[in-house]
C-alpha positions in Angstrom: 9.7 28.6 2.4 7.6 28.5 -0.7 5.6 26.0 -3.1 8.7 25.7 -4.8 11.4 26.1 -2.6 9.7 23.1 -0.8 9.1 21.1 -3.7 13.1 21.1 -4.4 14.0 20.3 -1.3 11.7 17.3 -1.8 13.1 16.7 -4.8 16.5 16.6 -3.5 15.9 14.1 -0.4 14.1 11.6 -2.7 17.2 11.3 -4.7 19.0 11.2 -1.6 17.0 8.5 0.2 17.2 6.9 -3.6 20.8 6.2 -3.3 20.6 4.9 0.4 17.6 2.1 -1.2 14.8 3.9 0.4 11.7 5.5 -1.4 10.4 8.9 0.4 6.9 9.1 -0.1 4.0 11.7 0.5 0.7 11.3 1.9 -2.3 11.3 -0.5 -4.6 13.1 1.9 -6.2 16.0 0.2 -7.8 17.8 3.4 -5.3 20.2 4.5 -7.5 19.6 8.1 -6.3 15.8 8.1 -3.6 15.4 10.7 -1.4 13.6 8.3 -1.6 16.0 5.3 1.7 17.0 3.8 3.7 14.8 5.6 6.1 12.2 4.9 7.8 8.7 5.5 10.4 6.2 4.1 10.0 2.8 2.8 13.0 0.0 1.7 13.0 0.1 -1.9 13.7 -3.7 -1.9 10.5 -4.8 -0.3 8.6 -2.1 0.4 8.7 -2.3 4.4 8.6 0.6 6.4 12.1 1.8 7.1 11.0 5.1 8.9 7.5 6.8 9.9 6.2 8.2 12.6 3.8 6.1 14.5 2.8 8.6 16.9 0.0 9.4 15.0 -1.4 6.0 14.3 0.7 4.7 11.7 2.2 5.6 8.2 3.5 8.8 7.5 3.8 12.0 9.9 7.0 12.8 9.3 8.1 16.1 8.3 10.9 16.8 5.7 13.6 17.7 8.6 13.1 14.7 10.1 13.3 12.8 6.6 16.4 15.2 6.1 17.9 14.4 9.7 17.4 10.5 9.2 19.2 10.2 5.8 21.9 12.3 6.8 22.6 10.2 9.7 22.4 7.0 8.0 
C-alpha cells in the first residue's frame, strides 16, 4: 500500500469512527525507530477518554489501522 493509498484509508476510518463519537488519532512521533511511530488509537469524542489503544506497549497508541478498522466495524 502506498503514501496515499494509506492516507485514504485513514481518511475513511476517521469519518467512520466520527459517526460512532470516537476521534482516531495518530502518533506524533517523528522517529520512524520509535516503537510507537505510525500507529494509532481511539478516543470518546465526548470527553476525550481513551475508548481503544493498545497498552501493550506502555500506554497510548500502538494500534494499527486493521485493528482500528476491525474495532469500528464491530462496534
Amino acid at each position: 500500500m502506498n503514501d496515499k493509498d494509506k492516507k485514504v484509508r485513514e481518511n475513511r476510518l476517521r469519518r467512520k469512527a466520527a459517526r460512532q463519537g470516537l476521534t482516531l488519532t495518530k502518533s506524533r512521533l517523528r522517529d520512524p525507530d520509535a516503537v510507537l511511530y505510525g500507529t494509532y488509537m481511539l478516543i470518546e469524542a465526548s470527553d476525550h477518554t481513551v475508548a481503544f489503544t493498545s497498552w501493550d506497549l506502555g500506554g497510548g497508541y500502538g494500534l494499527t489501522l486493521d485493528e482500528i478498522e476491525d474495532y469500528l466495524s464491530d462496534q
